[in-house]
DSSP file (Angstrom, degrees, kcal/mol; ACC not computed):
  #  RESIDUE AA STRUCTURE BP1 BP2  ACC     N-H-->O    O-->H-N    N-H-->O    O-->H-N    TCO  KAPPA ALPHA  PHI   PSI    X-CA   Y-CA   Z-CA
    1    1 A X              0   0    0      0, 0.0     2,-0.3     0, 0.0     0, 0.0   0.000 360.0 360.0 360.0 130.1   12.4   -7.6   19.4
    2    2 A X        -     0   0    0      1,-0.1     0, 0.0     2,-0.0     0, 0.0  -0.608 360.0-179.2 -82.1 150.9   10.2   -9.9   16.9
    3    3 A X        -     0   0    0     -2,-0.3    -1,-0.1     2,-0.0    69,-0.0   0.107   6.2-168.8-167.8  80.7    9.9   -8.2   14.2
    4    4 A X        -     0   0    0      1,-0.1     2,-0.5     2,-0.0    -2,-0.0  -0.006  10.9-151.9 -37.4 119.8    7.5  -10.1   11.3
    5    5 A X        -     0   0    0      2,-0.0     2,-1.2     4,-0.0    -1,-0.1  -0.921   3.6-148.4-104.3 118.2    7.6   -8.7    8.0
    6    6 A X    >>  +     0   0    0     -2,-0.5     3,-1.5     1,-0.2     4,-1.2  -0.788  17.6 179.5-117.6  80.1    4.1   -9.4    5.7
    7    7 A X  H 3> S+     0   0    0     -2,-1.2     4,-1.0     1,-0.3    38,-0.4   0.215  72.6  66.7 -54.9   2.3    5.8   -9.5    2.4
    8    8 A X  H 3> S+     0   0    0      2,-0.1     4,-2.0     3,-0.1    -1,-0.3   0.735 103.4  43.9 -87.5 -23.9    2.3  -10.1    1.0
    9    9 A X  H <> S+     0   0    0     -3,-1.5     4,-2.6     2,-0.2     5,-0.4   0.807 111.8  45.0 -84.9 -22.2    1.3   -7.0    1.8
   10   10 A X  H  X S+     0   0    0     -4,-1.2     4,-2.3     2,-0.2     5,-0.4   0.965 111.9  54.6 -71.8 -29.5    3.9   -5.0    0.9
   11   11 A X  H  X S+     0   0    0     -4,-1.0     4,-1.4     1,-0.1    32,-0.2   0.962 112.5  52.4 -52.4 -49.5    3.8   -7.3   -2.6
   12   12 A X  H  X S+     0   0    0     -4,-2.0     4,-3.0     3,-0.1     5,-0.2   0.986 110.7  41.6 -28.9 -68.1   -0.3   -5.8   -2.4
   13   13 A X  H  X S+     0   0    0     -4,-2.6     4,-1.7     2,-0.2     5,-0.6   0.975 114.5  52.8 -71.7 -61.3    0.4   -1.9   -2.0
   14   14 A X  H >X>S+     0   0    0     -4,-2.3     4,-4.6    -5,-0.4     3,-1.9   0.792 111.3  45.5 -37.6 -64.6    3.3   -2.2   -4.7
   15   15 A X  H >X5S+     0   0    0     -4,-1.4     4,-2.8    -5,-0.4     3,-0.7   0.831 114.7  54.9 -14.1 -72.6    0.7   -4.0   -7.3
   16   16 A X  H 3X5S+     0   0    0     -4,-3.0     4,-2.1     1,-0.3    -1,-0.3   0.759 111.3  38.2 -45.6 -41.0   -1.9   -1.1   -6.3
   17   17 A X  H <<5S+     0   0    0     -3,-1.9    -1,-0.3    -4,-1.7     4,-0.3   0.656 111.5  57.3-114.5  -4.6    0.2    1.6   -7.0
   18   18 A X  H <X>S+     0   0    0     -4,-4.6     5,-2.1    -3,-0.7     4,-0.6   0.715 118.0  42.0 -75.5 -29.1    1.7    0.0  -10.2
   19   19 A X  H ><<S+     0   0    0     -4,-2.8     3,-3.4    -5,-1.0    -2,-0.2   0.999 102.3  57.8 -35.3 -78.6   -1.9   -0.2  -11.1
   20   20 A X  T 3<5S+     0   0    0     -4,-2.1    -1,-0.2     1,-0.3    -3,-0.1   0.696 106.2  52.6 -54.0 -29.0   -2.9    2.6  -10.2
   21   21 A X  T 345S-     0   0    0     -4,-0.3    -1,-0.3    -5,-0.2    -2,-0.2   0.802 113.4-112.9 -66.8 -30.1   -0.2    4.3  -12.7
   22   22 A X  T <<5 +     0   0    0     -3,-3.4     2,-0.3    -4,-0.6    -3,-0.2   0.836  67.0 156.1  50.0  74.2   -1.5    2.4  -15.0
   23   23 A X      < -     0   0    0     -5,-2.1    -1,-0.2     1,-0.1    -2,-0.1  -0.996  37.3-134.3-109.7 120.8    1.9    0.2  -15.3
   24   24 A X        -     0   0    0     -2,-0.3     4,-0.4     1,-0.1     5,-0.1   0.194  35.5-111.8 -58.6 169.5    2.8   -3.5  -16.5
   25   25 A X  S >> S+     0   0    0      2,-0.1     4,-1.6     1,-0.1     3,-0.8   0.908 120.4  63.7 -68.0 -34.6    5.0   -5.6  -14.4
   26   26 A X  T 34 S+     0   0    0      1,-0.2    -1,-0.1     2,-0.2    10,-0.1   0.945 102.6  41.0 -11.4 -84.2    7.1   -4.9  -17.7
   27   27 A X  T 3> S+     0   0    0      1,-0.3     4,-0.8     2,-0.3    -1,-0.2   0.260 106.9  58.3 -90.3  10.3    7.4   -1.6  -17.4
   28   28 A X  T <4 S+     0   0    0     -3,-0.8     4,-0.4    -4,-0.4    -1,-0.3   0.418 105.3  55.8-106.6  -8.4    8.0   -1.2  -13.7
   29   29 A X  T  < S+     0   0    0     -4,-1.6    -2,-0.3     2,-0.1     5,-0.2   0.375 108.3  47.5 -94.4  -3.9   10.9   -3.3  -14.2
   30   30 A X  T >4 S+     0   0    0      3,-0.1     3,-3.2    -5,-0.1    -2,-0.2   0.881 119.8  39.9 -73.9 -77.0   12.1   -0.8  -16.8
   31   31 A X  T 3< S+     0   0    0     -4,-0.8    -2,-0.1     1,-0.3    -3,-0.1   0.446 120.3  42.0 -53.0 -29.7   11.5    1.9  -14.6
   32   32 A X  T 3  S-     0   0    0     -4,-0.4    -1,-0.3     2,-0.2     3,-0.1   0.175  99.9-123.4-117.8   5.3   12.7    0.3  -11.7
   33   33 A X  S <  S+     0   0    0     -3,-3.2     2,-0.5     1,-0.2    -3,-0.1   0.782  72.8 133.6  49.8  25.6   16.0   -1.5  -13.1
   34   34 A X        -     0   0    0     -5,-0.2    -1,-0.2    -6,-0.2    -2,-0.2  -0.905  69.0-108.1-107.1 119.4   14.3   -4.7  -11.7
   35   35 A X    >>  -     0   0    0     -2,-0.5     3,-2.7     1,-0.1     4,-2.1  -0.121  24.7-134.1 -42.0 122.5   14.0   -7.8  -13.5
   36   36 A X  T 34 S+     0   0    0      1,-0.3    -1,-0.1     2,-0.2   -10,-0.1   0.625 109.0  58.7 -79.2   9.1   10.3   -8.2  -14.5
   37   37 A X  T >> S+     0   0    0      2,-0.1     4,-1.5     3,-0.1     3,-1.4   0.727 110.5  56.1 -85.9 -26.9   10.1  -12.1  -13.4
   38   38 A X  H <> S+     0   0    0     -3,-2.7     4,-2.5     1,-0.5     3,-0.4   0.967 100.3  58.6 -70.8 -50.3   11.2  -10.1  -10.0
   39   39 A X  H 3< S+     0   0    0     -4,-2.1    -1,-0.5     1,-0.3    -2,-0.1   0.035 109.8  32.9 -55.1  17.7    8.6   -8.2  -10.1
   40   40 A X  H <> S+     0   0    0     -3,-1.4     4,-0.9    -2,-0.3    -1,-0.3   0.023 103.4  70.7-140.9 -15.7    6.0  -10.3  -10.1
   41   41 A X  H ><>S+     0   0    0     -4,-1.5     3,-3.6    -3,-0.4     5,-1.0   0.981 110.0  41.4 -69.5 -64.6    7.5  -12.9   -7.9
   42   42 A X  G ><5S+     0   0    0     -4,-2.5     3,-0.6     1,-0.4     7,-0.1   0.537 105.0  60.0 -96.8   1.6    7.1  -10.0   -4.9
   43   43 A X  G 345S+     0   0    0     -5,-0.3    -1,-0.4   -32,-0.2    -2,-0.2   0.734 111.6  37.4 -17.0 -56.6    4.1   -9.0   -5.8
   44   44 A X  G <<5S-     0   0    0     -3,-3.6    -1,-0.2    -4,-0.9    -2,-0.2  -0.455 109.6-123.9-104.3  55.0    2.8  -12.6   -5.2
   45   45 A X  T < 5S+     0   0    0     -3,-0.6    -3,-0.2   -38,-0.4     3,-0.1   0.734  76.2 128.9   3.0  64.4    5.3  -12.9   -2.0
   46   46 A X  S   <S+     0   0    0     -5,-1.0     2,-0.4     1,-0.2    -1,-0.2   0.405  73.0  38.5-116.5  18.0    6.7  -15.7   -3.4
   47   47 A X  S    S-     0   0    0     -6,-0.2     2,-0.6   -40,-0.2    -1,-0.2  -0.997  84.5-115.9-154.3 163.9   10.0  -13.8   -2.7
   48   48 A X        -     0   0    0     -2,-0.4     2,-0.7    -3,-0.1    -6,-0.1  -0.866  39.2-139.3-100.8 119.6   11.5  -11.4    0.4
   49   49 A X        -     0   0    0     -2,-0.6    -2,-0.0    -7,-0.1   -38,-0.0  -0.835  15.8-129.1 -82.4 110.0   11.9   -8.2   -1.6
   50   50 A X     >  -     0   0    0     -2,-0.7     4,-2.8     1,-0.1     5,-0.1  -0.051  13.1-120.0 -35.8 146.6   15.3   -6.4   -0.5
   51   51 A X  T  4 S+     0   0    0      1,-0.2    -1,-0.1     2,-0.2    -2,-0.0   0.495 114.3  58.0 -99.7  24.2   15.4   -2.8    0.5
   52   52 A X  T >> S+     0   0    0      2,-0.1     3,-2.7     3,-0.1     4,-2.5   0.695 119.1  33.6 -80.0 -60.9   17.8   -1.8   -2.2
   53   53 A X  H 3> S+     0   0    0      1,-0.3     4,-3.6     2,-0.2     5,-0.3   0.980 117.6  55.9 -63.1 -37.9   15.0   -3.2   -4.7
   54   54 A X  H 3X S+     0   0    0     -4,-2.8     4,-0.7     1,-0.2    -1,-0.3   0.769 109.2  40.9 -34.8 -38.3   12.6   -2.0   -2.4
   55   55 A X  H <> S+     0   0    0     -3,-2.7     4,-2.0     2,-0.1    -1,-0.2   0.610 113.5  60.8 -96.4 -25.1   14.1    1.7   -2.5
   56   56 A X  H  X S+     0   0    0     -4,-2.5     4,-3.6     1,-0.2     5,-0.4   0.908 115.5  31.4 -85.7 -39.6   14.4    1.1   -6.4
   57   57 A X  H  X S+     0   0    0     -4,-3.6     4,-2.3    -5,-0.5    -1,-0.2   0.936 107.0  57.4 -62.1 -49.0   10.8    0.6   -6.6
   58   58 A X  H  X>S+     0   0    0     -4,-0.7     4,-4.8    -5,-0.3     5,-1.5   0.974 116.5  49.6 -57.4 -62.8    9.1    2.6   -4.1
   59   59 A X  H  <5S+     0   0    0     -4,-2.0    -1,-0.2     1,-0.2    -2,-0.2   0.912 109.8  49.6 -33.2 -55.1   11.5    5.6   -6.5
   60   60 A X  H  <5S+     0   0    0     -4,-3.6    -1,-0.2     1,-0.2    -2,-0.2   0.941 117.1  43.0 -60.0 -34.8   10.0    4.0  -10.2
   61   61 A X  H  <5S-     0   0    0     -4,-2.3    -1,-0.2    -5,-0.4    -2,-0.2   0.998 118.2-126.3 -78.9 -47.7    6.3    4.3   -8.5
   62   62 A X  T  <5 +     0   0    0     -4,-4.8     2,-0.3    -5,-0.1    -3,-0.2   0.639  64.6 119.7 107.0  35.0    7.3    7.7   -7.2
   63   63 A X      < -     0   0    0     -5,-1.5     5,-0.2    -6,-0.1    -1,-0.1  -0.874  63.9 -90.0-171.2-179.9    6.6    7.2   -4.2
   64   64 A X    >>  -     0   0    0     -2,-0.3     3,-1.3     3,-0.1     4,-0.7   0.466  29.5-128.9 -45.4 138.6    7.8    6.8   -0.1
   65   65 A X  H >> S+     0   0    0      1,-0.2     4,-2.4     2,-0.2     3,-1.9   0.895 108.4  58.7 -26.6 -68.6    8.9    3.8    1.6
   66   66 A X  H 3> S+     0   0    0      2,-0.3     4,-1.2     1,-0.2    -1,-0.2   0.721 102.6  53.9 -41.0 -36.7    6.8    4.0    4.3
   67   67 A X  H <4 S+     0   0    0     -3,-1.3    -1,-0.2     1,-0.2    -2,-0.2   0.833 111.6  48.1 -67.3 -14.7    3.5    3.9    1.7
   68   68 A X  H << S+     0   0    0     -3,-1.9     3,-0.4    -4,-0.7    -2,-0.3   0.960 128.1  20.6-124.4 -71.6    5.0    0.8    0.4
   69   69 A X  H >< S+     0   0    0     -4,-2.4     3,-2.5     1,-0.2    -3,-0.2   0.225  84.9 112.9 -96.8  15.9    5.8   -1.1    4.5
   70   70 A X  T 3<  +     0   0    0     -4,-1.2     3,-0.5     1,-0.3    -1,-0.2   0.625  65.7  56.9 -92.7  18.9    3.6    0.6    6.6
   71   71 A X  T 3  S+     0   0    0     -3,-0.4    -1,-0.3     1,-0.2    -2,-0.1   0.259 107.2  63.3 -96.7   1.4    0.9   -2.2    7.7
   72   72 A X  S <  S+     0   0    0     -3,-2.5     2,-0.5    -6,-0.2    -1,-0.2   0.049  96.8  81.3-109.5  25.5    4.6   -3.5    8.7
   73   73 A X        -     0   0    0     -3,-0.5     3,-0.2     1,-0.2    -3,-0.0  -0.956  65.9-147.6-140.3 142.2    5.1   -0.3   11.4
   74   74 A X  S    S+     0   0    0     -2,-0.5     2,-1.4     1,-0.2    -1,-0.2   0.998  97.3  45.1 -66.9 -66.6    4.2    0.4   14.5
   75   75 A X        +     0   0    0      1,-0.2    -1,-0.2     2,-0.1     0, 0.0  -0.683  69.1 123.6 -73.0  90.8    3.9    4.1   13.8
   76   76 A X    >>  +     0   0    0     -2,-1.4     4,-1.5    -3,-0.2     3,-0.5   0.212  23.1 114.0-148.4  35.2    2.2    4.7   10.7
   77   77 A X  H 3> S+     0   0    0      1,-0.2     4,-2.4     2,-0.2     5,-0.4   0.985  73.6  72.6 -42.0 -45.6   -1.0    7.0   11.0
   78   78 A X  H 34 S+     0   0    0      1,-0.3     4,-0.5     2,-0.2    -1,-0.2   0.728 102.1  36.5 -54.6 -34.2    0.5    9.2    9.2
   79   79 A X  H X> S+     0   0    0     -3,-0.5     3,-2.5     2,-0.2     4,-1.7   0.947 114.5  53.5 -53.9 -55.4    0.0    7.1    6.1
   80   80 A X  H 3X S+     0   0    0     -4,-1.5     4,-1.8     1,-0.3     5,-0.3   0.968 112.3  48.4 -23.5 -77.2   -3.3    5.8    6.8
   81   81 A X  H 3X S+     0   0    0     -4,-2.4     4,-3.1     2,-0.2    -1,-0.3   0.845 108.8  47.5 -33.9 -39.2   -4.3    9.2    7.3
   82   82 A X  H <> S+     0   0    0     -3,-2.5     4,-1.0    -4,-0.5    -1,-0.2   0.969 111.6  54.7 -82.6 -26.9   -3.0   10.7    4.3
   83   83 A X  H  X S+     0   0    0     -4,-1.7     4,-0.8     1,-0.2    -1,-0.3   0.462 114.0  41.0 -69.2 -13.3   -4.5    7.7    2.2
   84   84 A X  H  X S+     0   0    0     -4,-1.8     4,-0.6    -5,-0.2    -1,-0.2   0.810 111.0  50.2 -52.6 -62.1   -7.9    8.3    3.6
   85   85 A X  H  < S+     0   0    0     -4,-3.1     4,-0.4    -5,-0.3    -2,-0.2   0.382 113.3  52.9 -95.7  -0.8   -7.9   12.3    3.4
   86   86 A X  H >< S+     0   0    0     -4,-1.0     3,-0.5     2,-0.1     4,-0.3   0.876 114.9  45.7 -80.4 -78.1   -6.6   11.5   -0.9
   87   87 A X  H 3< S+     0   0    0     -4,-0.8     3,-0.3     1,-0.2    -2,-0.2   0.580 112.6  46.6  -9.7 -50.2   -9.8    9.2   -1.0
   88   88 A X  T >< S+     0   0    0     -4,-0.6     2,-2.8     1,-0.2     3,-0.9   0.950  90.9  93.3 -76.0 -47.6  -12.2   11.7    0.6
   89   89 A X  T <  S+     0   0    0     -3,-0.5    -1,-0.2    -4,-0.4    -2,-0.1   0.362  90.2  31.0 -36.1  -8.9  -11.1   14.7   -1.4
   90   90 A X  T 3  S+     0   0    0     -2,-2.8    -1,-0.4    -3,-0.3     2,-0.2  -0.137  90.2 117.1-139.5  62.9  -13.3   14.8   -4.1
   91   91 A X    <   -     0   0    0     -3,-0.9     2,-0.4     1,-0.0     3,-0.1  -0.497  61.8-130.1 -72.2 162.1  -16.3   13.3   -2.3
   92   92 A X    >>  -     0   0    0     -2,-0.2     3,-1.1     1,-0.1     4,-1.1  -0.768  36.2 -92.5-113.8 165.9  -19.4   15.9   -2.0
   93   93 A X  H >> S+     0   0    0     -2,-0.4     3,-1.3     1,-0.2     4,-0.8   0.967 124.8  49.0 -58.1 -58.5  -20.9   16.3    1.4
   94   94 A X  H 3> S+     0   0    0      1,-0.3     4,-0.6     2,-0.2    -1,-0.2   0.383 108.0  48.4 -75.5   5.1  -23.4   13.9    1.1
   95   95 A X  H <4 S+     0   0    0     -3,-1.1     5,-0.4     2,-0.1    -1,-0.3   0.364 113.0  58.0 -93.9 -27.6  -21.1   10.9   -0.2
   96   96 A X  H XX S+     0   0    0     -3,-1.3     3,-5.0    -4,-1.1     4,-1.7   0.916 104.5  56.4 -65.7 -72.5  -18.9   12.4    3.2
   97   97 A X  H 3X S+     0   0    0     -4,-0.8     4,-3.8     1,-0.4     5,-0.2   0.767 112.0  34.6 -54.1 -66.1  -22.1   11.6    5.4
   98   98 A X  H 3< S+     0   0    0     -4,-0.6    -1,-0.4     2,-0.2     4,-0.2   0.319 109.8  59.3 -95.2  36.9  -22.5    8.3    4.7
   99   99 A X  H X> S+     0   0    0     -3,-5.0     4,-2.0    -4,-0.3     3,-1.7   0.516 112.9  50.3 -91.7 -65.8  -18.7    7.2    4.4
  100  100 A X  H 3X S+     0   0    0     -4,-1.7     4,-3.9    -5,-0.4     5,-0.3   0.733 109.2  46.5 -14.9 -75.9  -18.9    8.5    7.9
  101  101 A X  H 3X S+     0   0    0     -4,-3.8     4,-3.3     2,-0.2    -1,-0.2   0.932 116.6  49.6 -10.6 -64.9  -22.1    6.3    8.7
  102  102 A X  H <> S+     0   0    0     -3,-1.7     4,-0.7     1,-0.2     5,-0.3   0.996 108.7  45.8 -53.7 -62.9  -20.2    3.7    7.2
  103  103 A X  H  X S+     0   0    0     -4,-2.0     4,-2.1     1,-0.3    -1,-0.2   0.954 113.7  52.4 -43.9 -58.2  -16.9    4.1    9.2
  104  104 A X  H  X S+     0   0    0     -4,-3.9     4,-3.4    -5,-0.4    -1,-0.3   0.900 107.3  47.1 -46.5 -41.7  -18.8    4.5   12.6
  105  105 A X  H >X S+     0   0    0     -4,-3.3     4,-1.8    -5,-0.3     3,-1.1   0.952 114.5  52.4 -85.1 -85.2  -21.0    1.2   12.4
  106  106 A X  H 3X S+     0   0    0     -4,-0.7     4,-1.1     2,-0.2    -1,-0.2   0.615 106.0  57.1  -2.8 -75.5  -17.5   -0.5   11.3
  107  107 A X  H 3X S+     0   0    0     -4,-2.1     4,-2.6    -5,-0.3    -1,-0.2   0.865 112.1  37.5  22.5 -97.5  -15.9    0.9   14.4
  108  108 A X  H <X S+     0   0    0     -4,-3.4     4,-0.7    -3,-1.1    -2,-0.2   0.838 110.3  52.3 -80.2 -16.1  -18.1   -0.5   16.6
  109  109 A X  H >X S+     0   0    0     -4,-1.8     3,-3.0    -5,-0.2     4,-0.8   0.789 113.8  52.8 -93.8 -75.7  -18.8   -3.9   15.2
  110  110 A X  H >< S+     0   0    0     -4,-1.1     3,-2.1     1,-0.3     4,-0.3   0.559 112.8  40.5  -3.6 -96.5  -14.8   -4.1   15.2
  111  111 A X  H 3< S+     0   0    0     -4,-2.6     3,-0.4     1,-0.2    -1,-0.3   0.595 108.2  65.6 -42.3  -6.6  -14.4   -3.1   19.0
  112  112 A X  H << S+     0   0    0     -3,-3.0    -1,-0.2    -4,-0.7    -2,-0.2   0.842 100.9  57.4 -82.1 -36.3  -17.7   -5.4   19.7
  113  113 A X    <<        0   0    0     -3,-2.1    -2,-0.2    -4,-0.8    -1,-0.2   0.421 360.0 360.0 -49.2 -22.3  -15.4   -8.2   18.6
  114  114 A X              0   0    0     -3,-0.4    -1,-0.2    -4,-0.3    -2,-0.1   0.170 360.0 360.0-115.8 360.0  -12.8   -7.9   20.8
């Protein structure tokens, strides 16, 4: 079984949700008992992040493994899904209508491609 690991994206989501915390590389290397040149090395994949530092992180952000590798899993609606239905959640109907719009026409010109 191949199975290719796209340490740039997982370097992505961590970035995003150290963001999104509103956390330094600093201070996710406090948090996370991770050297803060480390931190930023896998961030920019310029290193294969281990899944002890991996588990150490995913903890400091607070949150699940899975959020943090799952464009690297076969099985991962469930994230997708949950990262969507966080998005929508404070939408009003008529911001719903046309993500909808949006999402369909996407959709198909994706599957037109193919």
């Amino acid at each position: 079984m191949n199975c290719s690991i796209d340490y740039a994206e997982i370097g992505k989501r961590i970035k995003e949700f150290r963001t999104h915390k509103h956390l330094t590389q600093a201070a996710l290397a406090e948090l996370s008992q991770v050297e803060p040149s480390n931190i930023s090395h896998i961030e920019r994949a310029a290193t294969k992040v281990s899944l002890p530092t991996l588990i150490k992180i995913a903890n400091a952000l607070e949150v699940s493994l899975d959020e943090l590798v799952y464009q690297n899993l076969k099985k991962c609606e469930h994230v997708s899904n949950a990262r969507i239905n966080a998005l929508l959640s404070d939408c009003t109907g008529e911001e719903l209508s046309a993500i909808l719009a949006v999402i369909e026409t996407t959709k198909a010109v994706l599957r037109s491609k193919k």
